[in-house]
C-alpha positions as CSV (number, residue, x, y, z in Angstrom):
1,X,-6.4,20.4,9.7
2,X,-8.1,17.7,7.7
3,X,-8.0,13.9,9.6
4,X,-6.7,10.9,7.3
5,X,-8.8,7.8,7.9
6,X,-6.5,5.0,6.2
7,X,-8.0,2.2,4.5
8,X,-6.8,-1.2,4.4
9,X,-4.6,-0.5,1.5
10,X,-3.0,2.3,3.3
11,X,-0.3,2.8,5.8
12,X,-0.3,6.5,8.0
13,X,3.3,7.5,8.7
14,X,4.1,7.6,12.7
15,X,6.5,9.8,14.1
16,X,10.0,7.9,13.8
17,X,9.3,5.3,11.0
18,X,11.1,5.2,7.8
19,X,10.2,3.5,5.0
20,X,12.6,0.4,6.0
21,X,10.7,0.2,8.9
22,X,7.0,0.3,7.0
23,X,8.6,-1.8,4.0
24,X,9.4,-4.6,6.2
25,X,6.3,-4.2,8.3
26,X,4.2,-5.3,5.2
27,X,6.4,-7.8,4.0
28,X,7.9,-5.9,1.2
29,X,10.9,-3.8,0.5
30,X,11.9,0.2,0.6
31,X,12.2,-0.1,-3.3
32,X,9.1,-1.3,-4.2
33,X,6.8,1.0,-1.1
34,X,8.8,3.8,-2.9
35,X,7.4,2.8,-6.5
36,X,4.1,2.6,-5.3
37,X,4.0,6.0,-3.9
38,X,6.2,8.0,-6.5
39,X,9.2,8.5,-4.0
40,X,11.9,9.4,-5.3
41,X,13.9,10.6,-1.9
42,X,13.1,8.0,1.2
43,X,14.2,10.9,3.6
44,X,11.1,13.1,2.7
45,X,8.2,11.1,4.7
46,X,6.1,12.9,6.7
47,X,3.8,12.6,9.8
48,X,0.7,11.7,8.4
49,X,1.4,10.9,4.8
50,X,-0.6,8.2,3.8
51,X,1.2,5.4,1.8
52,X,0.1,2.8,-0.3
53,X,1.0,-0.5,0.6
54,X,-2.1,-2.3,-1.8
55,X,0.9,-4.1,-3.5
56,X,3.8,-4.6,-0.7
57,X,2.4,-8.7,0.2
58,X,-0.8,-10.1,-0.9
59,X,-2.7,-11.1,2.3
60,X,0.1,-10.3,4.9
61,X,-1.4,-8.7,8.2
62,X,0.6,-6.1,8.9
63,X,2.6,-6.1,12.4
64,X,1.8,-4.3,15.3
65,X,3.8,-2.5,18.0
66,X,5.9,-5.1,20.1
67,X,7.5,-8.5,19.6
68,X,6.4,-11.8,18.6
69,X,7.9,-15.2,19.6
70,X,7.3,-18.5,18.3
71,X,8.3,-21.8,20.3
């Protein structure tokens, strides 16, 4: 089984995210994560599947697992 290293440009699909969830963790939307990866059925990620997210939000860090509060 061959590893996939992602580079900054790239998003790894985890078990249980959809592309809502990756969309809006870059800032962007399903529509256009789906353009830049030639999906045409959002349903069909898989575990692993490296996406490319090079044009979802110029210089937006992407989140990370939990919750941030401002006050």
């Amino acid at each position: 089984m061959q590893t996939t290293i992602p580079t900054s440009d790239q998003h790894i699909v985890q078990p249980g995210e959809s592309l809502p969830h990756i969309a809006l963790r870059y800032g962007s939307t399903p529509e256009i994560v789906a353009a830049l990866n030639n999906i045409n059925n959002p349903a069909r990620l898989f575990v692993g599947q490296a996406l490319d997210v090079s044009e979802t939000a110029a210089g937006r860090i992407p989140l990370t697992h939990g919750y941030t509060h401002i006050v």
